[in-house]
N, C-alpha and C positions, 0 to 999 in steps of 0.2 A: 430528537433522536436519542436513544438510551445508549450510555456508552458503560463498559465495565471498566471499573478502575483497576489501575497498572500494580497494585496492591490488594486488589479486593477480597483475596484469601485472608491475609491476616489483620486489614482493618475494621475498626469498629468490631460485632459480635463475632467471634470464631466458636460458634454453633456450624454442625454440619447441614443439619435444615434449614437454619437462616441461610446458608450461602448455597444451599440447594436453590433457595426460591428463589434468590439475586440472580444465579447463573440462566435458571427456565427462563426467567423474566425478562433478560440480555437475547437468549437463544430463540424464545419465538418471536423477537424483532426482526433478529437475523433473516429466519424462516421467511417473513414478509417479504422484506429486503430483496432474498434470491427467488421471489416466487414472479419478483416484478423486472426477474432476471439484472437485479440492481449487485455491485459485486463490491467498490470501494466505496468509503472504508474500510468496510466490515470485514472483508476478507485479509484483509494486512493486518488487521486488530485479531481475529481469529488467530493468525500462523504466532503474532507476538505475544498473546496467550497462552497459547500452546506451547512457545521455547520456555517461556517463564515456569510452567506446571514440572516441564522436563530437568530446566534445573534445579528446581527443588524436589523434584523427585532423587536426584541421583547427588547432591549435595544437601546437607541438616544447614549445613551453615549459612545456606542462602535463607531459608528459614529464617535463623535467628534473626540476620542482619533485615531483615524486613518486616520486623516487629515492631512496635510503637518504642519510642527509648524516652526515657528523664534524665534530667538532670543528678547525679550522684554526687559531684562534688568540682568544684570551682579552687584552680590553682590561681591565685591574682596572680603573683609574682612571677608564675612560668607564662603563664599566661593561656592555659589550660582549662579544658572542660573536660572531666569524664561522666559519661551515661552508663545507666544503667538498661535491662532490659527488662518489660515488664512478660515475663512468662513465667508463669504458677510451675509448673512441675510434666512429667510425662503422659499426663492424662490432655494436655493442651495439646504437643505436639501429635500425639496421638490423633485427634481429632482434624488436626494442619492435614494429617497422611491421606486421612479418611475420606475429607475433600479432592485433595488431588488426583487419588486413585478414581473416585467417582466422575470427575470433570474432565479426565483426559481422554475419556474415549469418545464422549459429548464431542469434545473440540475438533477429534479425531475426523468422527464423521461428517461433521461440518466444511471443514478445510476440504473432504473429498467432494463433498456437494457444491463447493462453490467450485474447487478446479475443474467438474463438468462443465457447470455455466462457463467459466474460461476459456475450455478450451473448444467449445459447441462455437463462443460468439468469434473464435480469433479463427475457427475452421472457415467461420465464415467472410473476413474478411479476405478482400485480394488487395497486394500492395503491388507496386514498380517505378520504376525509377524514371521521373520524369526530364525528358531529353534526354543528353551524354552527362554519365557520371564524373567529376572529377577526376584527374589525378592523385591530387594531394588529398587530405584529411577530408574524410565525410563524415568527421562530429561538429560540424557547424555546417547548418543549412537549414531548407523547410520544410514544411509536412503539410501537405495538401488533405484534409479528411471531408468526405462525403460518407454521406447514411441514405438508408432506405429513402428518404423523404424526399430525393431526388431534384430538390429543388434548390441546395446552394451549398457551397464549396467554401469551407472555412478554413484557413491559411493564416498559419504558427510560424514562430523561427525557433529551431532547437539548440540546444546544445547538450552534445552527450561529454562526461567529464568522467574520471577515474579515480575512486578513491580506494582508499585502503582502510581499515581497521582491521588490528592486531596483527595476524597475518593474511587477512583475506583482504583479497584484490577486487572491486566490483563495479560496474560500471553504471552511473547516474544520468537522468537527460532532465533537463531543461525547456520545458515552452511555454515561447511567448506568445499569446495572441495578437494577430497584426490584423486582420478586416474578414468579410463574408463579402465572398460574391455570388451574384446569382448563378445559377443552370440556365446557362444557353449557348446558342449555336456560338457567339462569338468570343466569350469563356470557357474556353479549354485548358485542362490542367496546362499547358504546354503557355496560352498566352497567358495566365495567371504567374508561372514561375517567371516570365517575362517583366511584367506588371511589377513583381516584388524587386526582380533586379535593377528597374529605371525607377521605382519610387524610393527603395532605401540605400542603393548604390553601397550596400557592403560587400557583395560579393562578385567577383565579374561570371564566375560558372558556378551556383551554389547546386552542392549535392539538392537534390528536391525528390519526395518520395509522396505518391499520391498512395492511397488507401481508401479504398470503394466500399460499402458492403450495400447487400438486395434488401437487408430488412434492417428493423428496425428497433436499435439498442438505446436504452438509458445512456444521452453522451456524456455527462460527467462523470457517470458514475459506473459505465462499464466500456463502452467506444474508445474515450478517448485514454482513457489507461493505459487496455490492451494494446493500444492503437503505439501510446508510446515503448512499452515492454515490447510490444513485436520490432520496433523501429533497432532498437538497444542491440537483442537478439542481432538483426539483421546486420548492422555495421560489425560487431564484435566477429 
């Protein structure tokens, strides 16, 4: 799988055609990617992309500070290293600008062609809450997820957590995989979340949330994501 690097504007050649070609050559993987209705990672790498372009569009200094650096001089005694930065003059940065402007609207369109697929496969998902929901805290329990293939029910334990960077607040999940059971009469969401209570005995009523869909999605790579992102949504 071609991945683009987290620097790939100003490493190695900062030619505007070289990194024309790098970026086509990343974008018509993508292109595959969403045509097999495949969405991570690509799509998280696209939006992380795209913050990246935005802040060096609107800050020089991120620029600079992501330019390759050497060594200029070594303090022993303080115990110090200062670098240098190796950038020729305004015809470089010029050429930084020339890319970006080019590559933002690329990504632009991208990020919208996948939130289609997003939000086509999450329309098509139906979730509910399997038996009585708890009282206390529903970021710790399971996830019951079935796909088109109708033929087996595979059961996670999650955990949704809270984190913070700088000022923003946002909320992360957690899954484990715990077994696959088949599709039958006597395998029902209902005796499965049963089955997890008398085999792992952590929880006496775990919140449990089953997730159906009729057809049939890429599940690493688009099911079960969404499958978690909608779960996130739903408790918050």
């Amino acid at each position: 799988m071609t991945t683009l690097s987290k620097n790939w504007i100003t490493e190695t050649h900062i030619d505007f055609e070289y990194k024309q070609y790098i970026l086509l050559a990343y974008l018509k993987e993508v292109t595959e990617y969403f045509k097999e209705n495949k969405l991570y990672p690509k799509l998280s790498e696209l939006f992380d992309h795209y913050k990246q372009l935005i802040a060096i569009k609107e800050n020089k200094q991120t620029i600079l500070s992501s330019f390759p650096k050497r060594i200029k001089k070594i303090d022993i005694e303080n115990m110090k290293i200062e670098y240098e930065t190796f950038i020729a003059d305004d015809t470089l940065m010029k050429e930084v600008e020339s890319i970006v402007e080019y590559s933002a609207p690329k990504f632009e369109h991208y990020i919208s062609e996948g939130k289609k697929i997003y939000d086509f496969i999450e329309k098509h998902i139906s979730m509910y809450p399997v038996g009585v929901e708890p009282i206390y805290s529903k970021d710790n329990g399971y996830l019951l997820l079935q796909d088109g293939k109708n033929t087996e029910i595979r059961a996670y334990e999650y955990q949704v957590k809270l984190f913070e960077q700088s000022d923003i607040k946002y909320r992360g999940i957690y899954v484990n995989y715990i077994d696959t059971y088949k599709k039958n009469l006597t395998n029902t969401m209902q005796s499965i979340k049963l089955d997890l209570i008398k085999k792992l005995k952590k929880y006496p009523n775990p919140a449990t949330y089953a997730m159906e869909t009729e057809m049939i999605f890429p599940y690493e790579e688009s099911f079960l994501p969404i499958a978690k992102r909608h779960l996130v949504k739903y408790i918050a």
